[in-house]
C-alpha positions as CSV (number, residue, x, y, z in Angstrom):
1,X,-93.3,-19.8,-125.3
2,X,-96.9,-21.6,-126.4
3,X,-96.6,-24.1,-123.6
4,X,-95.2,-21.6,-120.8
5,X,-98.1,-19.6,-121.3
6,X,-100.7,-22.9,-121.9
7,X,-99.1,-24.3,-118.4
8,X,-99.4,-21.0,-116.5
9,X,-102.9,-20.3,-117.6
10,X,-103.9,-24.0,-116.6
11,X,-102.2,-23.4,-112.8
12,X,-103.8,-20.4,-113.5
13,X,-107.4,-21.6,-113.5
14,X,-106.5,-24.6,-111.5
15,X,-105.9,-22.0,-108.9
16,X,-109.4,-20.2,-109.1
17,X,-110.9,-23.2,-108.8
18,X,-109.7,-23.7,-105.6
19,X,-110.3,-20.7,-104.7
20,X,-114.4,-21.1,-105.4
21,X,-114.3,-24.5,-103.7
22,X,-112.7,-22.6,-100.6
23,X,-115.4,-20.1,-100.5
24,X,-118.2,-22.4,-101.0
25,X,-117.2,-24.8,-98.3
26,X,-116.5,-21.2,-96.1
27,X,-120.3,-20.1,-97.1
28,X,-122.1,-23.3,-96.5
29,X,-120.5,-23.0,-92.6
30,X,-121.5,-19.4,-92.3
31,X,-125.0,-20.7,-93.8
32,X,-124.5,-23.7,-91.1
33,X,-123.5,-21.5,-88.2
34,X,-126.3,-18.7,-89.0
35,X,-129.3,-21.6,-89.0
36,X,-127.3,-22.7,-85.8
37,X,-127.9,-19.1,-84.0
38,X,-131.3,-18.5,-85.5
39,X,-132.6,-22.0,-84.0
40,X,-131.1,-21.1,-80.9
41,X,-133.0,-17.3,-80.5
42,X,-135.9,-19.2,-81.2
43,X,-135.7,-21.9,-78.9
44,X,-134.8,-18.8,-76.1
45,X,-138.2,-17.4,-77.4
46,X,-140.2,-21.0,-76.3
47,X,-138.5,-21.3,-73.1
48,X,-139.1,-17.3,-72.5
49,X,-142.6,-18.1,-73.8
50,X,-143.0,-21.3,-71.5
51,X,-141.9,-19.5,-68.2
């Protein structure tokens, strides 16, 4: 009963991890896509500027 409960808590945390790594790699493209937008709004702001 030990080692069912051992195993289960190992997929267990083996699972969580995953889960982090997921949402890090899903956060640093939100961070990517955000820096994307904001350089583009202010490279509309120089051209706007510029005409």
């Amino acid at each position: 009963k030990k080692i069912e409960i051992k195993i289960l808590f190992k997929f267990y945390i083996h699972s969580i991890i995953k889960n982090i790594k997921k949402i890090a790699l899903f956060s640093k493209y939100i961070n990517l896509f955000i820096t994307e937008i904001k350089s583009e709004k202010v490279n509309q702001k120089i051209l706007t500027f510029k005409i």
